[in-house]
C-alpha positions as CSV (number, residue, x, y, z in Angstrom):
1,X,-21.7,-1.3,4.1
2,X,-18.6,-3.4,3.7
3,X,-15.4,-2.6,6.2
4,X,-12.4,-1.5,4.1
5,X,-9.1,-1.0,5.9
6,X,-6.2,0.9,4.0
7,X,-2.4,-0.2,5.6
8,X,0.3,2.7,5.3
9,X,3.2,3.2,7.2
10,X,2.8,4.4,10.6
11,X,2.6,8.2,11.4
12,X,1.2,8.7,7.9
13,X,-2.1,7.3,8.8
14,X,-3.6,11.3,9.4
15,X,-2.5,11.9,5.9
16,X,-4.2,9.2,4.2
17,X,-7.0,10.4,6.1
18,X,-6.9,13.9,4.9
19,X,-6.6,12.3,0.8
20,X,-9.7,9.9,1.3
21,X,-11.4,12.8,3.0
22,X,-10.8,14.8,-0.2
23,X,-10.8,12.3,-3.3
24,X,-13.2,9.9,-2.1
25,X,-17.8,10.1,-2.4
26,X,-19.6,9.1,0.6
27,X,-16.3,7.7,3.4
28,X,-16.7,7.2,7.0
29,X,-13.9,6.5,8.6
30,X,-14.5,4.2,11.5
31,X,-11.4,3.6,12.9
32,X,-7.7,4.8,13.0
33,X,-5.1,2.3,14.2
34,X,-0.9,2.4,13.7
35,X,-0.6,1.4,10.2
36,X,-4.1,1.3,9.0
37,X,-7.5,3.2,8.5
38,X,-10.4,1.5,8.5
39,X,-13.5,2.8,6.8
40,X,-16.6,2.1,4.7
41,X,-17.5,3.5,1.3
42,X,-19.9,2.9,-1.8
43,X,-17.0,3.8,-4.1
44,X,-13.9,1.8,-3.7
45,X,-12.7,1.7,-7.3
46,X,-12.2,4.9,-6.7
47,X,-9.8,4.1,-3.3
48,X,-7.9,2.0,-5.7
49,X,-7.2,4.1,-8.0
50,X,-6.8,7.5,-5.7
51,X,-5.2,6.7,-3.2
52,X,-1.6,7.4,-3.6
53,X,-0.6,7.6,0.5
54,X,-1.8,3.9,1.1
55,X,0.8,1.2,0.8
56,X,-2.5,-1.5,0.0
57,X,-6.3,-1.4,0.4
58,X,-8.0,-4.9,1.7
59,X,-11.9,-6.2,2.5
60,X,-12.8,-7.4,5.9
61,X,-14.2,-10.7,5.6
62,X,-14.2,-11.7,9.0
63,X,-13.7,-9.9,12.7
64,X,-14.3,-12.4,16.0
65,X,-12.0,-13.2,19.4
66,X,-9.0,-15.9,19.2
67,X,-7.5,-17.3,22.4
68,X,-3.6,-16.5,22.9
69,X,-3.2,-21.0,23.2
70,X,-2.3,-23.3,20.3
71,X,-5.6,-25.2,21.0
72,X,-7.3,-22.3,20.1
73,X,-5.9,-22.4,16.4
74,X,-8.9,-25.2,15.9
75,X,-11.7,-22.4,16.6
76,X,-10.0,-20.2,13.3
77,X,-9.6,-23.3,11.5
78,X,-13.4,-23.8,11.9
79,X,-14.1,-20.1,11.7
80,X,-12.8,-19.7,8.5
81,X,-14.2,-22.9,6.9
82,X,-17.7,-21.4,7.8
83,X,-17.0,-18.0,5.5
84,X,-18.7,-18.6,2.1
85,X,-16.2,-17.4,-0.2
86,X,-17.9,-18.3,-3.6
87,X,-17.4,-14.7,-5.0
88,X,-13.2,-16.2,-4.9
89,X,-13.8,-19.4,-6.7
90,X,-12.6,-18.6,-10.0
91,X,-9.2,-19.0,-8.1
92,X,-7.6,-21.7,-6.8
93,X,-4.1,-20.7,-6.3
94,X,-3.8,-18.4,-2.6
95,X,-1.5,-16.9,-0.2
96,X,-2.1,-15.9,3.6
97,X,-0.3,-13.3,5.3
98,X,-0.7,-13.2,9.1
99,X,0.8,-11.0,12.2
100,X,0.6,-10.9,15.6
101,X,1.0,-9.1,18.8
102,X,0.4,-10.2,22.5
103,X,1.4,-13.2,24.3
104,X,0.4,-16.1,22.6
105,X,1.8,-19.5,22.3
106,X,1.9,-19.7,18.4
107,X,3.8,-17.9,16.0
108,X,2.0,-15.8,13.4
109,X,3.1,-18.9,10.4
110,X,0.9,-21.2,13.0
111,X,-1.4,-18.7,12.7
112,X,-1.7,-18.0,9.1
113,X,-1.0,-22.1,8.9
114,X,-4.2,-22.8,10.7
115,X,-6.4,-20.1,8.4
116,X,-5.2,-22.2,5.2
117,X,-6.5,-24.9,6.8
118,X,-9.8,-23.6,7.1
119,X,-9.9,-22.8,4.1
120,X,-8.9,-26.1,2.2
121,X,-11.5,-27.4,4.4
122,X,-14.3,-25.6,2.8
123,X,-12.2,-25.4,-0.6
124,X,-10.6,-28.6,-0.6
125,X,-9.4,-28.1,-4.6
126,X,-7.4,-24.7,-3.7
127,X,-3.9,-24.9,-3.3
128,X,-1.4,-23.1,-1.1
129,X,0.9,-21.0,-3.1
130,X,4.2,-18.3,-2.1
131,X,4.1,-14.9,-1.5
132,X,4.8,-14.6,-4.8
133,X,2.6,-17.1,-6.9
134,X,-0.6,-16.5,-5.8
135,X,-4.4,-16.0,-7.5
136,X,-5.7,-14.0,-4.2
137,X,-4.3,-12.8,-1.0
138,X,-5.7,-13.3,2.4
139,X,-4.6,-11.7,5.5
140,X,-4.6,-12.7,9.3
141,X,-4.0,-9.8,11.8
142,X,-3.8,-10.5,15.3
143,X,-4.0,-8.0,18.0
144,X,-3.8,-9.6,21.3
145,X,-7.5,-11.2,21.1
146,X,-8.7,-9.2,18.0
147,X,-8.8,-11.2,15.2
148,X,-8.9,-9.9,11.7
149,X,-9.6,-11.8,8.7
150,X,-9.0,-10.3,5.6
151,X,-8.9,-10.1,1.4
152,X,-6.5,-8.2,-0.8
153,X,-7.8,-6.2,-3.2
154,X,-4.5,-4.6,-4.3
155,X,-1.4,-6.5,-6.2
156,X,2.0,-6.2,-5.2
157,X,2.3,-3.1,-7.5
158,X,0.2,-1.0,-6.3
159,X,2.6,0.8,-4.4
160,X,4.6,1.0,-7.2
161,X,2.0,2.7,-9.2
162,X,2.1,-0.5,-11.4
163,X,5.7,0.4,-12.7
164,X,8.8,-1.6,-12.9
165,X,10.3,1.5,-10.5
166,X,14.2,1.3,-10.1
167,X,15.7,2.6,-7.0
168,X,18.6,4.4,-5.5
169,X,20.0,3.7,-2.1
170,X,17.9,5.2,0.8
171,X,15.1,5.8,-2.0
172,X,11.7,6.4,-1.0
173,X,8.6,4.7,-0.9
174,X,6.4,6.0,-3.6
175,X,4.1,6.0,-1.1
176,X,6.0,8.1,1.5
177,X,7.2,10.6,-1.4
178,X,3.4,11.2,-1.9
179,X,2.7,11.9,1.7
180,X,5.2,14.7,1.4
181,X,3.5,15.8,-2.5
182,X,0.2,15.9,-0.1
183,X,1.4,17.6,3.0
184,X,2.6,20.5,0.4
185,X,-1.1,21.3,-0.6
186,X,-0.2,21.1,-4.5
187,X,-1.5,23.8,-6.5
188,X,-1.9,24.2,-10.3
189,X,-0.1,27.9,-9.5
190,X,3.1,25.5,-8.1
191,X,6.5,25.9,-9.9
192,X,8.2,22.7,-8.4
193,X,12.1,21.5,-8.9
194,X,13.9,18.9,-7.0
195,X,17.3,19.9,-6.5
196,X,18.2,16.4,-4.8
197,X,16.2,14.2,-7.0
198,X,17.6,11.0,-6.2
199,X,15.9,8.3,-7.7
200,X,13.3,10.7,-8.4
201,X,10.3,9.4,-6.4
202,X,8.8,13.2,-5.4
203,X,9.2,14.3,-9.1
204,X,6.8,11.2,-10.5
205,X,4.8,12.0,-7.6
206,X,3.7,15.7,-8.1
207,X,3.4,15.1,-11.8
208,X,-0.1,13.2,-10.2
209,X,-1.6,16.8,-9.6
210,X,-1.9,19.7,-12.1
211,X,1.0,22.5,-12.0
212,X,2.7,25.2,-13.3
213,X,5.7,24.2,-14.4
214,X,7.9,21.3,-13.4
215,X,11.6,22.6,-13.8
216,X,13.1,19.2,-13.3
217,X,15.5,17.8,-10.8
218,X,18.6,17.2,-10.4
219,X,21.3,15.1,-8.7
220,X,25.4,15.1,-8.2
221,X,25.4,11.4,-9.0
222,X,25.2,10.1,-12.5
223,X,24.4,6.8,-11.9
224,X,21.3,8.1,-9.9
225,X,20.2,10.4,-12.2
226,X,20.5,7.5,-14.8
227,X,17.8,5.7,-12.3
228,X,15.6,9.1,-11.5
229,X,15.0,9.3,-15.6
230,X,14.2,5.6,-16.2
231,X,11.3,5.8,-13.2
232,X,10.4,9.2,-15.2
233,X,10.3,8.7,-18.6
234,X,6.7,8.4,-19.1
235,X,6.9,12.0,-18.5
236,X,8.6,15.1,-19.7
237,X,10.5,15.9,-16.7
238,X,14.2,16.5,-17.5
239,X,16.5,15.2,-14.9
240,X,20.2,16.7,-14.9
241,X,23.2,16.0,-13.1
242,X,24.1,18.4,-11.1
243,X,25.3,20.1,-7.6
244,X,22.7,21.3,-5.2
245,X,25.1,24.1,-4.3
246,X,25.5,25.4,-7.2
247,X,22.1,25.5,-9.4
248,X,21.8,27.0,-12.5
249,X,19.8,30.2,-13.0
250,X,16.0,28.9,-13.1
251,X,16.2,29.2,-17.2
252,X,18.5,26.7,-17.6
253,X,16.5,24.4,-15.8
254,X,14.7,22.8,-18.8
């Protein structure tokens, strides 16, 4: 079966494990590293559309052994313009991403320079984009001699839950707000309220699972509550300003 790997941020990756576990047919996790979960699975449309702990999901293309010298850039170069990626070539517009780690004698733009290369060799009509302007995503990941090769499967708004999300100082990830939703064991029977709402990331995230009652959230700052109802206004959660010492009675809520 094709090798998934799901990135999140590190010391979450249990969590994520615990979701695919439970949302998603026929998984098998085959490994669990600092920032990602690899795994295999006959049903990853579902992964990209249940998955709310995983910052972005991407396809293994390629997995083989890199020297730590600049001469060995050459052997990825030619590693790469080997892979047969016909199932891409509607696009001709990509990006590479690439890290590192261990002592070697490139930089991880040498190294994602040298994957581009390889595969303008094989594609010689595709053109390097940004970060930003792109068609499809690759992804280099280095671990000392562990080279990964990888595809995107996710846009840049995925962790974003495909909103134009506003955001508060110190706001949360989406994705980290989930993790909390998750490690809470949501239940229909739940009566939930966020006294310190902030930019209301927690709120938009347990409106995901079925509840009880929602009795809003709150915040002392106006100009984040202003924020907190803009990311929530595809729902019917009422944010209010308020002071977290001083709720009103539970009625009042709503």
């Amino acid at each position: 079966m094709t090798l998934y790997f799901a990135s999140i941020l590190p010391g979450l990756e249990y969590v994520l494990l615990d979701e695919m576990n439970q949302k998603v047919s026929e998984v098998e996790i085959i490994q669990i590293k600092r920032g990602k979960v690899f795994f295999t699975t006959s049903s990853i449309d579902t992964c990209l559309h249940a998955l709310r702990s995983a910052d972005n999901l991407f396809q293994v293309l390629d997995q083989f052994q890199l020297g730590p010298h600049k001469k060995h850039l050459s052997q990825l170069s030619g590693r790469i313009a080997s892979l047969d990626l016909k199932d891409m070539d509607h696009h001709s517009l990509f990006w590479i991403n690439a890290s590192r780690k261990g002592k070697q004698t490139y930089s991880r733009y040498e190294l994602a320079w040298a994957a581009a290369e390889g595969i303008q060799r094989h594609y010689p009509n595709w053109s390097l984009g940004t970060n930003r302007d792109n068609q499809v995503e690759f992804r280099v990941d280095l671990e000392h001699q562990n080279l990964i090769f990888s595809l995107r499967l996710t846009d840049p708004t995925f962790r974003y839950r495909n909103q134009v999300r506003q955001f508060s100082r110190a706001a949360l990830r989406p994705t980290v707000a989930h993790s909390m939703v998750w490690l809470s064991d949501p239940k229909s029977t739940d009566i939930f309220v966020d006294p310190c709402c902030g930019s209301g990331t927690i709120l938009s995230e347990r409106t995901a699972y079925p509840v009880n009652q929602i009795h809003g959230g709150g915040d002392i700052s106006e100009s984040v509550t202003r924020i907190a109802k803009h990311n929530l206004e595809h729902t019917k959660v009422k944010i209010n300003v308020w002071d977290a010492r001083e709720l009103p009675p539970i009625n009042q809520f709503c």
